[in-house]
LUMMAR-395101 format. One record per residue (C-alpha): residue number from 1; residue in three letters; x, y, z. Coordinates in nm, 2 decimals, padded with zeros to 4 digits. Example, Ala and Ser with C-alpha at 12.3 -4.5 7.8 and 13.67 -1.06 7.14 Angstrom:
2
{1 ALA {01.23 -00.45 00.78}} {2 SER {01.37 -00.11 00.71}} 
***
This chain:
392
{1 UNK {09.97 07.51 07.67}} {2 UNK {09.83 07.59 07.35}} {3 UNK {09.58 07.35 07.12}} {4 UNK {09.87 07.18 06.93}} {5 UNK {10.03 07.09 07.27}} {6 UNK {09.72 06.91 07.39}} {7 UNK {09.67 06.73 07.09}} {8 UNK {09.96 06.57 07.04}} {9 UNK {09.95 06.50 07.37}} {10 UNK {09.64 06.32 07.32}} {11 UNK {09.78 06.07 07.08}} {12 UNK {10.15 06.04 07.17}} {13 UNK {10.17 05.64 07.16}} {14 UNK {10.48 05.46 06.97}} {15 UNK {10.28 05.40 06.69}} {16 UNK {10.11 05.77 06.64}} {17 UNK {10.39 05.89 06.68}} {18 UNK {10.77 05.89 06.54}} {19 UNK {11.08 06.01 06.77}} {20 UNK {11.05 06.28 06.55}} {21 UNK {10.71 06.39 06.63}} {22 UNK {10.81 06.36 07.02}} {23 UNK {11.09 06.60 06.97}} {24 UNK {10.83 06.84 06.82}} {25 UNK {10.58 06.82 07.04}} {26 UNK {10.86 06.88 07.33}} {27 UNK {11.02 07.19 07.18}} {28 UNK {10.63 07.33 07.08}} {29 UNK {10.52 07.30 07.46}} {30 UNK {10.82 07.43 07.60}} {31 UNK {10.86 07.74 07.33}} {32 UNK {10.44 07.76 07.44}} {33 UNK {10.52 07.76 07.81}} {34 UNK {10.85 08.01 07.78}} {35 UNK {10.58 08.27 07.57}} {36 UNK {10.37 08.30 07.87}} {37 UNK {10.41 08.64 08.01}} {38 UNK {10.53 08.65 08.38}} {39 UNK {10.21 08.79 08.61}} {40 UNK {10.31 09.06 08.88}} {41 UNK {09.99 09.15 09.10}} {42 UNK {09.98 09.49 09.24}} {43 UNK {09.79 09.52 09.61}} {44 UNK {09.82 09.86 09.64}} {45 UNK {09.62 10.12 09.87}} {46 UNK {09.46 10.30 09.54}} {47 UNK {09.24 10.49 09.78}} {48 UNK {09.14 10.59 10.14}} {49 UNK {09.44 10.73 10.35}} {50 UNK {09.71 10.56 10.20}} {51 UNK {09.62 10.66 09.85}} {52 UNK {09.88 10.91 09.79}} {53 UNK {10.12 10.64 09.84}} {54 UNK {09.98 10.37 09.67}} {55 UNK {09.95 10.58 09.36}} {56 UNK {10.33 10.69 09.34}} {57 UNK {10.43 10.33 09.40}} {58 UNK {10.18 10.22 09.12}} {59 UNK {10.35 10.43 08.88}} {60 UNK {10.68 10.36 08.95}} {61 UNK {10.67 09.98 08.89}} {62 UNK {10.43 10.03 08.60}} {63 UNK {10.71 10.26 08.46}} {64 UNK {10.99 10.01 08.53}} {65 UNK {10.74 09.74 08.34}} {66 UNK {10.73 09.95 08.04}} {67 UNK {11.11 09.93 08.03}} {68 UNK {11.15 09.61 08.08}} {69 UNK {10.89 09.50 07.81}} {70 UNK {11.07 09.71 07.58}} {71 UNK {11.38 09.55 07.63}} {72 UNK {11.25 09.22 07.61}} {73 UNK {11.12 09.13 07.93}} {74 UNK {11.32 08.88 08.21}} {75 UNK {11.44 08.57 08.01}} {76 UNK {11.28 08.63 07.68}} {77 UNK {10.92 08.65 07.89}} {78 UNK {10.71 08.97 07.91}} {79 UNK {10.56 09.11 08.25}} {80 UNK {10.22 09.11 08.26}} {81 UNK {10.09 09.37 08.58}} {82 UNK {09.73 09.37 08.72}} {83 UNK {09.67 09.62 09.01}} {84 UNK {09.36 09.58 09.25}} {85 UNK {09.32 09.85 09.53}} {86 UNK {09.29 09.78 09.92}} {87 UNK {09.13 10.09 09.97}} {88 UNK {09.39 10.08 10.26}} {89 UNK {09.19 09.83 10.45}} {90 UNK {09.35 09.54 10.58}} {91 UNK {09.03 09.32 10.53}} {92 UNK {09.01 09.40 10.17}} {93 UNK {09.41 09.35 10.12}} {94 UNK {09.36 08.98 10.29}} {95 UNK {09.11 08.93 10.00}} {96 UNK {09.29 09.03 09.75}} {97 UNK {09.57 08.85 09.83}} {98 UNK {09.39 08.56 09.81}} {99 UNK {09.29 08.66 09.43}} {100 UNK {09.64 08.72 09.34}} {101 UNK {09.76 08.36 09.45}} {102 UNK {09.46 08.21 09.27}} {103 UNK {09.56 08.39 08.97}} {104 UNK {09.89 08.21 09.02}} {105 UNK {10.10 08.50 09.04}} {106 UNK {10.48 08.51 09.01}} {107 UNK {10.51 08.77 09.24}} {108 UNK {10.30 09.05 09.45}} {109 UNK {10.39 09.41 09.55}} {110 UNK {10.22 09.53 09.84}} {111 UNK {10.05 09.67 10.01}} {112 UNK {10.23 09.93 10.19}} {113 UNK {10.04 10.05 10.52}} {114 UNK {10.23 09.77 10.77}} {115 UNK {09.87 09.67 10.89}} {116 UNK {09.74 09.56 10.57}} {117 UNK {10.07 09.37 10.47}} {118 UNK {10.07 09.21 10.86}} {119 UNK {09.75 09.03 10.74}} {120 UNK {09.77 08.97 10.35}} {121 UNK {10.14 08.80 10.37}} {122 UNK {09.97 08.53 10.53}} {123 UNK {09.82 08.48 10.21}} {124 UNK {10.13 08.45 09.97}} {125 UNK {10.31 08.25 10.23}} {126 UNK {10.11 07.99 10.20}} {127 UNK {10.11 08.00 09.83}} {128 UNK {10.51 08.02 09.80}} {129 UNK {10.46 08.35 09.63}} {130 UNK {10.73 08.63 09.71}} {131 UNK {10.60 08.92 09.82}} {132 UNK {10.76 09.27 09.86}} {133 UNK {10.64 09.56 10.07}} {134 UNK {10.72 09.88 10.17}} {135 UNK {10.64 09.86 10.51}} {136 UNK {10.79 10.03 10.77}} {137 UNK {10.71 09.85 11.08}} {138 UNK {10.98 09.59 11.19}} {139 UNK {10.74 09.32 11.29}} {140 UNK {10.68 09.26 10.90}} {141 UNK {10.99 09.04 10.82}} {142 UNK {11.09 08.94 11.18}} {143 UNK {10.79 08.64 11.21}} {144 UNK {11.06 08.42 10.98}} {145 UNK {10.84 08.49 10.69}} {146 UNK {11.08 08.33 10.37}} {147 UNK {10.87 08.50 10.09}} {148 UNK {10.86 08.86 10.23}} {149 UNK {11.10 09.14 10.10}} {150 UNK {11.11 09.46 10.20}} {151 UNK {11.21 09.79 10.02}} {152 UNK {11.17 10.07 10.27}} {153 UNK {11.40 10.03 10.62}} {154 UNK {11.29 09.91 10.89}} {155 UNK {11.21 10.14 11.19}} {156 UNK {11.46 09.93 11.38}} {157 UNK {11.73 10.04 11.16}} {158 UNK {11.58 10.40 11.07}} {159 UNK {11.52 10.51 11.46}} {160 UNK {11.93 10.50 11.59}} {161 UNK {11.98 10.75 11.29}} {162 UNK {11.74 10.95 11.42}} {163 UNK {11.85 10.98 11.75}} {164 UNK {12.20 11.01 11.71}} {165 UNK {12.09 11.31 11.49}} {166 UNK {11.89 11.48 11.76}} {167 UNK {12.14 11.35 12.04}} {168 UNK {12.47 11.46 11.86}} {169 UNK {12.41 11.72 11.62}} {170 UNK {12.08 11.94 11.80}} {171 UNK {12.26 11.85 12.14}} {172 UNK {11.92 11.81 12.29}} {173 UNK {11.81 11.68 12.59}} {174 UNK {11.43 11.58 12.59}} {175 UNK {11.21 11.52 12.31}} {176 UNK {10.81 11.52 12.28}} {177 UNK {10.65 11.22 12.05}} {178 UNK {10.35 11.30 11.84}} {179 UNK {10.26 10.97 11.66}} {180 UNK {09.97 10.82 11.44}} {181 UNK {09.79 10.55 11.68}} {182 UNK {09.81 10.26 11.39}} {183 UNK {10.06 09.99 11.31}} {184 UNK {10.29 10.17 11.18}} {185 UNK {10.28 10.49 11.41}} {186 UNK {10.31 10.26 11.70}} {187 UNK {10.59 10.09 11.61}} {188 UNK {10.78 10.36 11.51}} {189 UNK {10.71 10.51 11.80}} {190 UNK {10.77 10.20 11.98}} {191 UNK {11.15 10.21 11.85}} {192 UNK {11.24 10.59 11.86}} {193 UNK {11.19 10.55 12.22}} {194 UNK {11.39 10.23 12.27}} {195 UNK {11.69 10.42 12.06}} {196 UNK {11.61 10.73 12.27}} {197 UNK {11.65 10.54 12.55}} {198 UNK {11.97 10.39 12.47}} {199 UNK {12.13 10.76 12.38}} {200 UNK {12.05 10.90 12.69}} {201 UNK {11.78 11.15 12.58}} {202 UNK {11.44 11.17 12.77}} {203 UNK {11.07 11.17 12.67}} {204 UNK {10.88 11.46 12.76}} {205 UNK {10.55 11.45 12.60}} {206 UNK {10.43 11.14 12.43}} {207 UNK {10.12 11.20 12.18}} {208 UNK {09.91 10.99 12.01}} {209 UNK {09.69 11.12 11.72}} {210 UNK {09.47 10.94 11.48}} {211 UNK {09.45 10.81 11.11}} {212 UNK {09.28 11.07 10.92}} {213 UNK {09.29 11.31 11.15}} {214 UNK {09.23 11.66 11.08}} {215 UNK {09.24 11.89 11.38}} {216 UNK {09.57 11.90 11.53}} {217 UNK {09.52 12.20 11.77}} {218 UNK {09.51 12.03 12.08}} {219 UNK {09.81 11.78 11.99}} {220 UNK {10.04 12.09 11.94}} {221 UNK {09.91 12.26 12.25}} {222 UNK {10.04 11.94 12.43}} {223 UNK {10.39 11.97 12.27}} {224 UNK {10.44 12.34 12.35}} {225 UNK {10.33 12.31 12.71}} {226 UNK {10.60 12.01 12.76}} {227 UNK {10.92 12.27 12.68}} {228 UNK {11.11 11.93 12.51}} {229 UNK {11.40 12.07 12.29}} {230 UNK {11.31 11.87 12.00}} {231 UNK {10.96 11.71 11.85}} {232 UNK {10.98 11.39 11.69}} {233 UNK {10.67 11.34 11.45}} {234 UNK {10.59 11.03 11.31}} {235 UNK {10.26 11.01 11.13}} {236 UNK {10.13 10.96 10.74}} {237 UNK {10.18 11.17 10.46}} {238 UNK {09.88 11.39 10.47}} {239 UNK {09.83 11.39 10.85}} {240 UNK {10.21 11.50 10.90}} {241 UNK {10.11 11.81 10.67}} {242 UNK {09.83 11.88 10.90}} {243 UNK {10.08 11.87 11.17}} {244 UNK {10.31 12.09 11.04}} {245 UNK {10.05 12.34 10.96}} {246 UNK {09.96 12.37 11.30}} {247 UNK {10.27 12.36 11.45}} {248 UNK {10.36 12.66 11.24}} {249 UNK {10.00 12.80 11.28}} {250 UNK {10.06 12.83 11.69}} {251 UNK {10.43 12.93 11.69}} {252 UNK {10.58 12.62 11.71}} {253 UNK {10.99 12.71 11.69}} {254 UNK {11.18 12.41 11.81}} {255 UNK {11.33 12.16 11.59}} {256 UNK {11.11 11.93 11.40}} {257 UNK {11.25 11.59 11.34}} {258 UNK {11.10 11.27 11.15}} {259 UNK {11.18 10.96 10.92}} {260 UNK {11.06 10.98 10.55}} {261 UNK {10.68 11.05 10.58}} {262 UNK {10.71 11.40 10.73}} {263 UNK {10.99 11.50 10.44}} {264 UNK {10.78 11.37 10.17}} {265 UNK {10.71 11.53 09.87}} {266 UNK {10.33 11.54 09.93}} {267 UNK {10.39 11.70 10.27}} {268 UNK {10.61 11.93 10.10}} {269 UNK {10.30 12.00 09.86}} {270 UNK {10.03 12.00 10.09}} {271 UNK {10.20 12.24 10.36}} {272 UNK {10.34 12.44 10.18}} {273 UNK {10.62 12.69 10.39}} {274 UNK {10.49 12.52 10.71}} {275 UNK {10.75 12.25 10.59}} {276 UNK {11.01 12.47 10.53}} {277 UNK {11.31 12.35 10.82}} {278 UNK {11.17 11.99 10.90}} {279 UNK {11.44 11.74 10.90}} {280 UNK {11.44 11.37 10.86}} {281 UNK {11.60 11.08 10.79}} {282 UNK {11.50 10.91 10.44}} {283 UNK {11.55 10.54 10.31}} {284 UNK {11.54 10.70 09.95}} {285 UNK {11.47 11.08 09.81}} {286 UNK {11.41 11.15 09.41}} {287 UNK {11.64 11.44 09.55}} {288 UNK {11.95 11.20 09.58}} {289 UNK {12.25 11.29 09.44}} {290 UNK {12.33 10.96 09.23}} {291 UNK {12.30 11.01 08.84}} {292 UNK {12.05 10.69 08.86}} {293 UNK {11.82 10.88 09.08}} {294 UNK {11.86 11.19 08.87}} {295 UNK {11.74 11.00 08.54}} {296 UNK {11.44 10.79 08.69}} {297 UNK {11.31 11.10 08.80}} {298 UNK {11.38 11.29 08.49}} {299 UNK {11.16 10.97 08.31}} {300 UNK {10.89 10.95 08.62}} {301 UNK {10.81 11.33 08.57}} {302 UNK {10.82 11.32 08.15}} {303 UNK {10.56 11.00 08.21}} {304 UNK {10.34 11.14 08.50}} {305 UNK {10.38 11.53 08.51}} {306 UNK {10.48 11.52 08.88}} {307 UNK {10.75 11.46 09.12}} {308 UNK {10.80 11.09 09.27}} {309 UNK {10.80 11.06 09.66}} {310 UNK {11.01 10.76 09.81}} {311 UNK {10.74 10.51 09.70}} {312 UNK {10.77 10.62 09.35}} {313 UNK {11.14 10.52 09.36}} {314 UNK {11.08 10.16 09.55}} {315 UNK {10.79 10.08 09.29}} {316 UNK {11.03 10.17 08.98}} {317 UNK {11.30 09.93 09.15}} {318 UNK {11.07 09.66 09.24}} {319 UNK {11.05 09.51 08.91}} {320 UNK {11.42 09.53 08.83}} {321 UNK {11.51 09.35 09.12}} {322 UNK {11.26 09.07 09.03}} {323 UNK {11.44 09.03 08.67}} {324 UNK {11.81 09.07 08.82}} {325 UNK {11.76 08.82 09.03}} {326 UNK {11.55 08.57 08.83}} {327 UNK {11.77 08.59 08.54}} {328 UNK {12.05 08.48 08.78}} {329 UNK {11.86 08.20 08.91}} {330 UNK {11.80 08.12 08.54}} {331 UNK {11.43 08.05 08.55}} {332 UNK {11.07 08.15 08.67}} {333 UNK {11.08 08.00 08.99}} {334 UNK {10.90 08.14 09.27}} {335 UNK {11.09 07.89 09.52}} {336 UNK {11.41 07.95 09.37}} {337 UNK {11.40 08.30 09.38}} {338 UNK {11.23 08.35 09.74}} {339 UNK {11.61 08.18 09.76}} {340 UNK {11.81 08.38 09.60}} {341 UNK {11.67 08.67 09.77}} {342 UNK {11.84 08.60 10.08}} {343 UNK {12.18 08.73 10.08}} {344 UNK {12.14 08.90 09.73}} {345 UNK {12.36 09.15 09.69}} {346 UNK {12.22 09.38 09.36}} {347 UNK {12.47 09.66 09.22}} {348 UNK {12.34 09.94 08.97}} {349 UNK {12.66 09.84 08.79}} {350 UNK {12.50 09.55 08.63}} {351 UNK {12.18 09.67 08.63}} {352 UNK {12.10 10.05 08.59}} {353 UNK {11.72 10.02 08.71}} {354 UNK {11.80 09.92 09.03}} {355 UNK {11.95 10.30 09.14}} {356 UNK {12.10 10.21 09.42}} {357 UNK {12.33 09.93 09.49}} {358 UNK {12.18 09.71 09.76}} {359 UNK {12.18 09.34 09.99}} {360 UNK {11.90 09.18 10.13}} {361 UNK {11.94 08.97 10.46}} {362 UNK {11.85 08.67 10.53}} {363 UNK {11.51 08.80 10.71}} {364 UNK {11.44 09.01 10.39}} {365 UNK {11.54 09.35 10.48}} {366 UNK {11.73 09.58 10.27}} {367 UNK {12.10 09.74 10.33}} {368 UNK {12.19 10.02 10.12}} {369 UNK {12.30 10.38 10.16}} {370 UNK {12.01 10.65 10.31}} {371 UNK {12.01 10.99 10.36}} {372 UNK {11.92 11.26 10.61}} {373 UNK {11.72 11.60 10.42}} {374 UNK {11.58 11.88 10.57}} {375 UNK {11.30 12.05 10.38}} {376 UNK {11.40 12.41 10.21}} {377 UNK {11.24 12.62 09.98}} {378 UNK {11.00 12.34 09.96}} {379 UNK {11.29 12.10 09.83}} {380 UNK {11.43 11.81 09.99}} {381 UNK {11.79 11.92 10.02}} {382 UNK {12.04 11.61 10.09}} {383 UNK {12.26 11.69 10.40}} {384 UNK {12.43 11.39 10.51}} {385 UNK {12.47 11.05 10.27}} {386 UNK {12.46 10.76 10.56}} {387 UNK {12.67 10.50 10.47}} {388 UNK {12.53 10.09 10.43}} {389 UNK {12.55 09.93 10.77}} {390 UNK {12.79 09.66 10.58}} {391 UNK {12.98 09.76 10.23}} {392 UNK {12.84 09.68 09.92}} 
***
């Protein structure tokens, strides 16, 4: 509320002032409030092991910002972003959550690593402040959190891809498991199994490695002295590259299978050919097919001078589905839109930015088409274009 607001409001009495003056002062307080730009806090993991990740998603919704400014912001109200880094530690996120509710925040994106957002949504919960994630882990929106939204799949509807891709089209048998020993290697891990399980296939080995981990000798010796027909690897970004170095390094010639972090584009940077024939199944790929895709990542690369992973994509889209859907609840409402979320079905039609057409249930998971790529020539290459569990 700016001065003029205040002081009016000091001396509205009947005789101070007319009915015209009240009018006045109503229409100058509201026009005041309306110019207040919209605050979006970014917890994202800046640096330690999730930095890679945390950077790509930082540019993408700082991208989709500029756009949106340009254009005139949601409702006639400009974004306003501040980003604060977790250093991919939950403690810190927890923190900084708490500095993003206090700095009254219309909404929060991130963090990403499933056990910093596990801890931190705590935090906007109690403030009523949506908060979306791209989180993998399936325990993230199943605790009947109502201001949680997630971008990325959930490994409880990534894994039965997987296996039916290993089951069906590598007709294999057994599978060894190497796996990062955090949330979200666990509970990957956790569901693979389960989904294994239910398609018949058996575990052979089952490793667990470590985050930050940079010797990865002994984890493939276990893996080739198992003799599964196929290795599911589910760690991070830069780990999965170690991985894949090795595996290549000792001979390693079986099928390679993941979900997105072992076909990212930073694995595909960091290991180079040791990459080369790695499959897995992706939520989203800069290497989609859809013109949307094509242009975002035409604009992401002209802006940043490098290729966008997955979380460069669910940054970028963040922001456009926080001004689809506020616009159609009409206001800047964190309650009403925590609302709307559930059951929001979002099409590109009526708004480009979003890419991909998409619905969010009522726990705050995403439905939307995915893909499964397998790494060539150090490219993603789109195989297969898996249909939305329900149509769009």
């Amino acid at each position: 509320m700016n001065l003029f607001c205040i002081h009016l409001k000091q001396f509205r009495t009947p005789k101070t002032l007319t009915w015209i003056s009240v009018i006045a002062f109503s229409l100058a307080c509201s026009m005041s409030a309306n110019a207040q730009p919209i605050q979006i806090v970014n917890l994202l993991e800046l640096s330690g092991a999730g930095a890679t990740v945390g950077a790509n998603m930082k540019n993408g919704v700082e991208l989709a910002i500029k756009e949106i400014n340009a254009s005139g912001g949601i409702l006639g109200r400009k974004i306003e972003i501040t980003t604060m880094d977790t250093q991919t530690n939950p403690g810190v996120a927890k923190g900084l959550a708490q500095k993003a509710v206090d700095m009254d925040a219309y909404a929060v994106i991130g963090p990403i690593y499933s056990g910093s957002i596990a801890v931190s949504m705590a935090e906007t919960r109690r403030a009523e402040i949506p908060n979306f994630t791209g989180a993998a882990a399936a325990s993230v929106t199943q605790q009947g959190n109502p201001y949680i939204f997630r971008t990325n799949f959930t490994q409880s509807s990534s894994m039965p891809k997987v296996t039916k891709y290993i089951k069906e089209q590598l007709k294999a048998n057994t599978v060894d498991v190497i796996y990062i020993n955090n949330d979200f290697g666990k509970g990957g891990r956790d569901e693979f199994i389960k989904s294994a399980q239910l398609m018949g296939l058996k575990i052979g080995a089952d490793i667990s490695t470590d985050q930050n981990q940079v010797d990865f000798t002994a984890a493939v010796i276990k893996a080739k002295q198992s003799g599964g027909d196929v290795l599911f690897a589910y760690t991070n970004e830069e780990e999965s590259a170690r991985l894949a170095r090795e595996l290549r390094k000792q001979g390693y010639n079986k099928p390679i299978v993941g979900d997105t972090t072992i076909v990212n584009q930073k694995v595909i940077e960091l290991a180079g050919d040791a990459a080369n024939g790695i499959v897995g199944h992706v939520a989203l790929t800069a290497d989609a097919p859809q013109a949307e895709v094509k242009s975002f990542v035409a604009k992401f690369e002209k802006e940043y001078k490098f290729k966008p992973d997955h979380n460069g994509l669910q940054g970028y889209m963040i922001p456009y589905i926080i001004k689809s859907v506020t616009e159609k609840v009409g206001k800047v409402d964190r309650k009403a839109f925590a609302a709307a979320m559930k059951g929001a079905v979002l099409r590109v039609k009526d708004q480009p930015g979003l890419l991909l057409d998409v619905r969010f249930d009522d726990k705050g998971d995403p439905d939307r088409v995915s893909y499964l790529v397998e790494i060539r020539g150090g490219k993603q290459i789109v195989e297969t274009i898996l249909p939305a569990a329900k149509p769009i």
